[in-house]
C-alpha positions as CSV (number, residue, x, y, z in Angstrom):
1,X,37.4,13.8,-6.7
2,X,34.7,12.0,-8.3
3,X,32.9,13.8,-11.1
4,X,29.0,13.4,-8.7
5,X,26.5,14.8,-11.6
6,X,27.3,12.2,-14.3
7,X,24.4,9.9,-14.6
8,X,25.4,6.3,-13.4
9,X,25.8,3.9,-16.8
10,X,27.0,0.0,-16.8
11,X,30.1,0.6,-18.7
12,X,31.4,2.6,-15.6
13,X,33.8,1.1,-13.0
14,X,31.9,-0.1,-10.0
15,X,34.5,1.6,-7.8
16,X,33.7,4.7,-9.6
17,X,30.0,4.4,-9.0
18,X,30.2,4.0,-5.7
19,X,32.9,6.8,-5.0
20,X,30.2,8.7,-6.7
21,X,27.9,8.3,-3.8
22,X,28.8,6.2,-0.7
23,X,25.1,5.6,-0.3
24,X,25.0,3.5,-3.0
25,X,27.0,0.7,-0.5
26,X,23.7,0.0,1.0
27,X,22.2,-1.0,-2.8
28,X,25.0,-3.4,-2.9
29,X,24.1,-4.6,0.7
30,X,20.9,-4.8,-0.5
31,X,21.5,-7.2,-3.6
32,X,24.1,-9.2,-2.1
33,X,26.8,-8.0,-3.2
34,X,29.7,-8.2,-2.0
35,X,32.9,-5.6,-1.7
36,X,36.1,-6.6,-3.5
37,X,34.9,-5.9,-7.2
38,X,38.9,-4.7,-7.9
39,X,38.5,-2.6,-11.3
40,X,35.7,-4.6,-12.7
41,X,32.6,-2.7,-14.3
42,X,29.4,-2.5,-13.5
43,X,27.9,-4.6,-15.9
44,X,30.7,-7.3,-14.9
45,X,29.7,-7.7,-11.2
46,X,26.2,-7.6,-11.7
47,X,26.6,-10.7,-13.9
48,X,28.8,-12.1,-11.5
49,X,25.7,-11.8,-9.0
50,X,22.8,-12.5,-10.8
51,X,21.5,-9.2,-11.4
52,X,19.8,-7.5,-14.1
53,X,22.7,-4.5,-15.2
54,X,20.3,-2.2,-16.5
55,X,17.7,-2.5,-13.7
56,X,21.0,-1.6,-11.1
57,X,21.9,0.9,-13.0
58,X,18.1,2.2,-12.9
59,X,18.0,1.6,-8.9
60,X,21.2,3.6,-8.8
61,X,20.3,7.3,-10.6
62,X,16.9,6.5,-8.5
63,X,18.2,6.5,-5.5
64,X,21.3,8.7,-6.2
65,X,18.3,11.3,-7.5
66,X,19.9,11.5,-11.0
67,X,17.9,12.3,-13.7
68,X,16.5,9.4,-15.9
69,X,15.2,10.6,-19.1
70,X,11.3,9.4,-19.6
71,X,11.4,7.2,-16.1
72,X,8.2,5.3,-17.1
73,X,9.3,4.2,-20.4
74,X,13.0,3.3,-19.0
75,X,11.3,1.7,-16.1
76,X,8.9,-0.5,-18.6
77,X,11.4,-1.6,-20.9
78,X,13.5,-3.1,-17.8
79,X,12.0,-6.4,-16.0
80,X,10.1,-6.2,-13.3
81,X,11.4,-9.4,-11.2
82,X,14.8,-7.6,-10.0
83,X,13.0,-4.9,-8.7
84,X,10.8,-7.4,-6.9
85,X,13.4,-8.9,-5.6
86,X,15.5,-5.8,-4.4
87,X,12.5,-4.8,-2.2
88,X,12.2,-7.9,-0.4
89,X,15.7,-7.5,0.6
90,X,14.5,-4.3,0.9
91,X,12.5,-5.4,3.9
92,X,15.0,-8.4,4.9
93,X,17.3,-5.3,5.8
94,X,15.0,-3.1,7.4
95,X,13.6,-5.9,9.8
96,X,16.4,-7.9,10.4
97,X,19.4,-5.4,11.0
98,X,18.1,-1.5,10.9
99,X,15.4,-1.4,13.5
100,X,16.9,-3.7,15.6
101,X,20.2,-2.0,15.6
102,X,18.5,1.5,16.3
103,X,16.5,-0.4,19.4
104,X,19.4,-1.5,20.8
105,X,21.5,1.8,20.7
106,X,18.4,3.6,21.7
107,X,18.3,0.9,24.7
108,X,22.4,2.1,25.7
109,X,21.3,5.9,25.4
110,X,18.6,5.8,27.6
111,X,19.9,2.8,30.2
112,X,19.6,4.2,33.5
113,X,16.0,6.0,32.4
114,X,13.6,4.0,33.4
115,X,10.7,6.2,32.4
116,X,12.1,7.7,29.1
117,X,13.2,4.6,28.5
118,X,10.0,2.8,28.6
119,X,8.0,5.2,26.6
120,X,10.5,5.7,23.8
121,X,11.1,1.8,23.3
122,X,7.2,1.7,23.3
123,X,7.1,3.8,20.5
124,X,9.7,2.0,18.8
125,X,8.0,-0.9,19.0
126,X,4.9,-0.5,18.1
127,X,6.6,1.3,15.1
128,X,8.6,-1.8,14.4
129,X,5.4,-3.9,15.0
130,X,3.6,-1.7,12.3
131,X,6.4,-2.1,9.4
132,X,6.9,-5.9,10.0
133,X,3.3,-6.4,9.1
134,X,3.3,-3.6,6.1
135,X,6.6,-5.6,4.9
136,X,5.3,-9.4,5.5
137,X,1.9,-8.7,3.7
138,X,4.2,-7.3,0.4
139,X,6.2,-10.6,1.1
140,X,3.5,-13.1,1.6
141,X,0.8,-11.3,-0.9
142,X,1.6,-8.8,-3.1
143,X,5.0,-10.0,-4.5
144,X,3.9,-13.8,-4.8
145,X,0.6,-12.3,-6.7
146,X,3.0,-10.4,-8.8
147,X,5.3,-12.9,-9.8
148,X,2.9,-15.2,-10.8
149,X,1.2,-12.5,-12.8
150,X,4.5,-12.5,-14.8
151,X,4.6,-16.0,-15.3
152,X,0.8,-15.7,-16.4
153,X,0.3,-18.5,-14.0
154,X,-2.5,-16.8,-11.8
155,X,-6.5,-17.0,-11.1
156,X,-6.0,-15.8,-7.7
157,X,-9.0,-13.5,-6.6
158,X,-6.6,-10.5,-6.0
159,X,-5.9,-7.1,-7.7
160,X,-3.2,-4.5,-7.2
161,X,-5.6,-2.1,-6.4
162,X,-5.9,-3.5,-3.0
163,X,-2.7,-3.5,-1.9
164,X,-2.6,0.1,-3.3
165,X,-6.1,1.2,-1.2
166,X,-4.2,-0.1,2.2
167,X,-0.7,0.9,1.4
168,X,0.2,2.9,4.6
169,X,2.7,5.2,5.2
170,X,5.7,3.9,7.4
171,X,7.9,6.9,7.4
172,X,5.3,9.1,9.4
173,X,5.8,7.5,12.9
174,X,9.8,7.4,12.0
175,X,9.6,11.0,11.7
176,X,7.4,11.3,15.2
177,X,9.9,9.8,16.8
178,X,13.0,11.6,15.1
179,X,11.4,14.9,16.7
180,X,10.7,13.5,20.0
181,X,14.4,12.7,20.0
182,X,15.3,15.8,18.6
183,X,13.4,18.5,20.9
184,X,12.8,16.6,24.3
185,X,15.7,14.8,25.1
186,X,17.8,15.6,28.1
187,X,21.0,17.2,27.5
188,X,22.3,14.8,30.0
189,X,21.9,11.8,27.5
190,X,25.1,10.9,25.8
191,X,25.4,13.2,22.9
192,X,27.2,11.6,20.4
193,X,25.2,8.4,20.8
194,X,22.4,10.3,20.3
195,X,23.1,12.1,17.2
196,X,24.3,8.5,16.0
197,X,20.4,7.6,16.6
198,X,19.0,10.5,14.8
199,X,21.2,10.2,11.7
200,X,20.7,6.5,11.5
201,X,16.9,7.5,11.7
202,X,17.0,9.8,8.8
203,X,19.0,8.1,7.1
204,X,16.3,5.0,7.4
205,X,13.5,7.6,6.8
206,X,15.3,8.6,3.4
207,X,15.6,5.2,2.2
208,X,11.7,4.5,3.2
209,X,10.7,6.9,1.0
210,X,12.7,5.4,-2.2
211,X,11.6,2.2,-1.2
212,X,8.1,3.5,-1.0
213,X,8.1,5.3,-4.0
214,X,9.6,2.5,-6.0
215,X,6.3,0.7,-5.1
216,X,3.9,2.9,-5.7
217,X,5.1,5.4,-8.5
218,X,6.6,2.3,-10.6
219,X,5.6,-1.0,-9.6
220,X,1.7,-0.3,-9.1
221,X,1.0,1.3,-12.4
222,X,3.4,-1.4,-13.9
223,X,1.1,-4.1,-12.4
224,X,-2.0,-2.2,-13.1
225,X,-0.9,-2.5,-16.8
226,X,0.0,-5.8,-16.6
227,X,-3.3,-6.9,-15.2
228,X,-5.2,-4.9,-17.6
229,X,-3.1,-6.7,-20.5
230,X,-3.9,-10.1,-19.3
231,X,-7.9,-9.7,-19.0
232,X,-7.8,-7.9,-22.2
233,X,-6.9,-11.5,-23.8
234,X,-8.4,-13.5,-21.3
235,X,-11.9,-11.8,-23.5
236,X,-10.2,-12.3,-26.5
Protein backbone atom coordinates (compact mmCIF):
# COMPACT_ATOMS: atom_id res chain seq x y z
CA UNK A 1 0.00 0.00 0.00
CA UNK A 2 1.12 3.26 -1.05
CA UNK A 3 2.53 5.53 1.56
CA UNK A 4 -0.70 8.66 0.59
CA UNK A 5 0.67 11.57 3.01
CA UNK A 6 4.08 12.01 1.36
CA UNK A 7 4.18 15.18 -0.59
CA UNK A 8 4.41 14.31 -4.47
CA UNK A 9 8.34 15.23 -5.70
CA UNK A 10 9.86 14.65 -9.36
CA UNK A 11 12.35 12.14 -8.40
CA UNK A 12 9.42 9.79 -7.47
CA UNK A 13 8.19 6.98 -9.84
CA UNK A 14 5.30 8.14 -11.87
CA UNK A 15 3.60 4.79 -11.02
CA UNK A 16 4.08 5.58 -7.53
CA UNK A 17 2.42 9.01 -7.84
CA UNK A 18 -0.31 7.93 -9.32
CA UNK A 19 -0.97 4.71 -7.00
CA UNK A 20 -0.83 7.51 -4.51
CA UNK A 21 -4.02 8.94 -5.71
CA UNK A 22 -5.90 7.54 -8.76
CA UNK A 23 -7.28 10.94 -9.24
CA UNK A 24 -4.25 12.08 -10.42
CA UNK A 25 -5.09 9.88 -13.90
CA UNK A 26 -7.26 12.68 -14.93
CA UNK A 27 -4.03 15.32 -14.65
CA UNK A 28 -2.31 13.06 -16.96
CA UNK A 29 -5.51 13.07 -19.22
CA UNK A 30 -5.40 16.40 -18.95
CA UNK A 31 -1.73 17.05 -20.24
CA UNK A 32 -1.69 14.43 -22.67
CA UNK A 33 -0.14 12.03 -21.33
CA UNK A 34 -0.23 8.96 -22.04
CA UNK A 35 -0.29 5.53 -19.78
CA UNK A 36 2.60 3.13 -20.22
CA UNK A 37 5.41 5.28 -18.35
CA UNK A 38 6.90 1.47 -17.13
CA UNK A 39 9.29 2.55 -14.08
CA UNK A 40 10.28 5.85 -15.44
CA UNK A 41 10.13 8.96 -13.01
CA UNK A 42 8.36 11.80 -12.87
CA UNK A 43 10.70 14.20 -14.05
CA UNK A 44 11.46 11.64 -17.06
CA UNK A 45 7.86 11.55 -18.59
CA UNK A 46 7.17 14.98 -18.15
CA UNK A 47 10.20 15.69 -20.47
CA UNK A 48 9.15 13.09 -22.64
CA UNK A 49 5.81 15.30 -23.03
CA UNK A 50 6.79 18.62 -22.96
CA UNK A 51 5.93 19.64 -19.65
CA UNK A 52 7.38 21.76 -17.08
CA UNK A 53 8.39 18.87 -14.00
CA UNK A 54 8.16 21.21 -11.31
CA UNK A 55 4.83 22.91 -12.35
CA UNK A 56 3.27 18.95 -12.53
CA UNK A 57 4.52 18.25 -9.56
CA UNK A 58 2.88 21.70 -8.20
CA UNK A 59 -0.59 20.67 -10.06
CA UNK A 60 -0.25 17.42 -8.34
CA UNK A 61 0.06 18.27 -4.23
CA UNK A 62 -2.72 20.97 -5.53
CA UNK A 63 -5.01 18.84 -6.52
CA UNK A 64 -4.07 15.86 -4.35
CA UNK A 65 -4.58 18.66 -1.31
CA UNK A 66 -0.99 18.12 -0.13
CA UNK A 67 0.62 20.68 1.67
CA UNK A 68 3.02 23.08 -0.38
CA UNK A 69 5.12 25.01 1.89
CA UNK A 70 4.67 29.08 1.07
CA UNK A 71 2.17 28.25 -2.21
CA UNK A 72 2.71 31.81 -3.53
CA UNK A 73 6.25 31.92 -3.55
CA UNK A 74 6.41 28.15 -5.02
CA UNK A 75 3.74 29.10 -7.40
CA UNK A 76 5.94 32.38 -8.55
CA UNK A 77 9.12 30.85 -9.00
CA UNK A 78 7.43 28.22 -11.48
CA UNK A 79 6.24 29.56 -15.06
CA UNK A 80 3.18 30.54 -15.70
CA UNK A 81 2.59 29.16 -19.46
CA UNK A 82 2.13 25.30 -18.31
CA UNK A 83 -0.43 26.30 -16.10
CA UNK A 84 -2.05 28.18 -18.89
CA UNK A 85 -1.96 25.61 -20.83
CA UNK A 86 -3.32 22.84 -18.40
CA UNK A 87 -6.53 24.91 -18.00
CA UNK A 88 -7.30 25.14 -21.50
CA UNK A 89 -7.19 21.44 -21.62
CA UNK A 90 -8.86 22.03 -18.64
CA UNK A 91 -11.87 23.24 -20.52
CA UNK A 92 -11.10 21.02 -23.85
CA UNK A 93 -12.09 18.13 -21.25
CA UNK A 94 -14.86 19.53 -19.62
CA UNK A 95 -16.69 20.58 -22.90
CA UNK A 96 -15.72 17.98 -25.13
CA UNK A 97 -16.06 14.61 -23.04
CA UNK A 98 -17.53 15.43 -19.28
CA UNK A 99 -20.75 17.17 -19.93
CA UNK A 100 -21.54 15.45 -22.86
CA UNK A 101 -20.96 12.08 -21.42
CA UNK A 102 -23.17 13.09 -18.25
CA UNK A 103 -26.04 14.33 -20.92
CA UNK A 104 -26.08 11.29 -22.53
CA UNK A 105 -26.25 8.91 -19.42
CA UNK A 106 -28.71 11.35 -17.99
CA UNK A 107 -30.62 10.88 -21.48
CA UNK A 108 -30.63 6.59 -20.79
CA UNK A 109 -31.74 7.22 -17.09
CA UNK A 110 -34.62 9.08 -17.77
CA UNK A 111 -35.68 7.54 -21.45
CA UNK A 112 -39.14 6.75 -21.15
CA UNK A 113 -39.79 10.17 -19.04
CA UNK A 114 -40.85 12.45 -21.10
CA UNK A 115 -41.53 15.18 -18.56
CA UNK A 116 -38.58 14.57 -16.18
CA UNK A 117 -36.71 14.13 -19.01
CA UNK A 118 -37.28 17.40 -20.55
CA UNK A 119 -36.84 19.50 -17.62
CA UNK A 120 -33.63 17.93 -16.35
CA UNK A 121 -31.85 18.00 -19.86
CA UNK A 122 -33.12 21.68 -19.85
CA UNK A 123 -31.16 22.35 -16.95
CA UNK A 124 -28.37 20.62 -18.20
CA UNK A 125 -28.22 22.52 -20.98
CA UNK A 126 -28.44 25.69 -20.15
CA UNK A 127 -25.72 24.72 -17.54
CA UNK A 128 -23.54 23.43 -20.36
CA UNK A 129 -24.51 26.58 -22.38
CA UNK A 130 -23.29 28.78 -19.35
CA UNK A 131 -19.66 27.03 -18.95
CA UNK A 132 -19.01 26.87 -22.70
CA UNK A 133 -19.09 30.60 -22.74
CA UNK A 134 -17.25 31.07 -19.16
CA UNK A 135 -14.57 28.60 -20.83
CA UNK A 136 -14.41 30.16 -24.54
CA UNK A 137 -14.01 33.83 -23.17
CA UNK A 138 -10.71 32.35 -20.92
CA UNK A 139 -9.73 30.73 -24.29
CA UNK A 140 -10.31 33.47 -26.74
CA UNK A 141 -9.46 36.46 -24.17
CA UNK A 142 -7.93 36.02 -21.10
CA UNK A 143 -5.25 33.39 -21.89
CA UNK A 144 -4.21 35.05 -25.38
CA UNK A 145 -3.99 38.49 -23.17
CA UNK A 146 -1.88 36.52 -20.81
CA UNK A 147 0.49 34.97 -23.01
CA UNK A 148 1.26 37.87 -24.73
CA UNK A 149 1.73 39.73 -21.49
CA UNK A 150 4.63 37.13 -20.94
CA UNK A 151 6.10 37.64 -24.08
CA UNK A 152 5.84 41.57 -23.31
CA UNK A 153 4.32 41.72 -26.70
CA UNK A 154 0.98 43.50 -25.72
CA UNK A 155 -0.92 47.08 -25.92
CA UNK A 156 -4.13 45.55 -25.94
CA UNK A 157 -6.76 47.76 -23.98
CA UNK A 158 -7.40 44.89 -21.44
CA UNK A 159 -6.69 44.21 -17.72
CA UNK A 160 -6.98 41.21 -15.50
CA UNK A 161 -9.18 42.84 -13.43
CA UNK A 162 -11.90 42.41 -15.80
CA UNK A 163 -11.92 39.02 -16.23
CA UNK A 164 -11.69 38.86 -12.47
CA UNK A 165 -15.01 41.39 -11.96
CA UNK A 166 -17.04 38.80 -14.33
CA UNK A 167 -15.57 35.58 -13.29
CA UNK A 168 -18.71 33.54 -12.42
CA UNK A 169 -19.19 30.67 -10.53
CA UNK A 170 -19.83 27.41 -12.61
CA UNK A 171 -20.00 24.87 -9.78
CA UNK A 172 -23.33 26.53 -8.30
CA UNK A 173 -25.77 25.22 -10.97
CA UNK A 174 -23.70 21.76 -10.94
CA UNK A 175 -24.55 21.50 -7.40
CA UNK A 176 -28.52 22.56 -8.09
CA UNK A 177 -28.74 19.95 -10.15
CA UNK A 178 -26.74 17.23 -8.03
CA UNK A 179 -29.64 17.86 -5.38
CA UNK A 180 -32.48 17.72 -7.77
CA UNK A 181 -31.04 14.36 -8.64
CA UNK A 182 -30.41 13.51 -5.25
CA UNK A 183 -33.88 14.23 -3.43
CA UNK A 184 -36.60 14.07 -6.22
CA UNK A 185 -35.85 11.38 -8.37
CA UNK A 186 -38.11 8.41 -8.62
CA UNK A 187 -37.08 5.26 -7.05
CA UNK A 188 -38.27 3.69 -10.17
CA UNK A 189 -35.18 5.17 -12.17
CA UNK A 190 -32.45 2.74 -12.61
CA UNK A 191 -30.37 2.99 -9.58
CA UNK A 192 -27.11 2.23 -10.35
CA UNK A 193 -27.12 4.43 -13.41
CA UNK A 194 -28.17 6.98 -11.32
CA UNK A 195 -25.66 6.90 -8.63
CA UNK A 196 -23.09 6.69 -11.71
CA UNK A 197 -24.61 10.32 -12.59
CA UNK A 198 -24.26 11.81 -9.26
CA UNK A 199 -20.74 10.58 -8.59
CA UNK A 200 -19.58 11.64 -12.00
CA UNK A 201 -21.23 15.01 -10.96
CA UNK A 202 -19.26 15.53 -7.92
CA UNK A 203 -16.59 14.29 -9.07
CA UNK A 204 -16.86 17.15 -11.98
CA UNK A 205 -17.96 19.68 -9.21
CA UNK A 206 -14.61 18.83 -7.23
CA UNK A 207 -12.39 19.28 -10.06
CA UNK A 208 -14.37 22.82 -10.88
CA UNK A 209 -13.36 24.06 -7.93
CA UNK A 210 -9.44 23.29 -8.36
CA UNK A 211 -9.78 24.46 -11.66
CA UNK A 212 -11.37 27.64 -10.34
CA UNK A 213 -9.19 28.19 -7.75
CA UNK A 214 -6.06 27.73 -9.80
CA UNK A 215 -7.40 30.88 -11.63
CA UNK A 216 -8.24 32.96 -9.30
CA UNK A 217 -6.08 32.36 -6.07
CA UNK A 218 -2.85 31.93 -8.33
CA UNK A 219 -3.10 33.01 -11.82
CA UNK A 220 -5.01 36.49 -11.11
CA UNK A 221 -2.71 37.82 -8.52
CA UNK A 222 0.26 36.42 -10.71
CA UNK A 223 -1.08 38.53 -13.66
CA UNK A 224 -1.97 41.45 -11.50
CA UNK A 225 1.79 41.42 -10.60
CA UNK A 226 2.86 40.95 -13.86
CA UNK A 227 0.87 43.84 -15.22
CA UNK A 228 1.88 46.10 -12.47
CA UNK A 229 5.68 45.17 -13.29
CA UNK A 230 5.35 46.11 -16.94
CA UNK A 231 3.73 49.69 -16.49
CA UNK A 232 6.13 50.27 -13.72
CA UNK A 233 8.86 50.38 -16.63
CA UNK A 234 6.67 51.38 -19.27
CA UNK A 235 7.10 55.10 -16.84
CA UNK A 236 10.45 54.42 -16.46
Amino acid sequence: MQNITIVFNKAMKMSDLIDADYRLLLLLNRLNISLGFGEKKVETVCKENGFDADCFIFLANYQANKCITNIQDSFHSLPLAPFLQYLKSSHNYFIERRLPNIRRKLELVFKGNGGLLEMVLDFFDNYTHEVFEHMRYEDETVFPYVYALIDRNTDKRYSINIFEERHNDIEGKMNDLKQILLKYVPGTINQLLMVNILTELYQSEEELEVHTSIENDLVIPRVKEIEKERKRKKTE
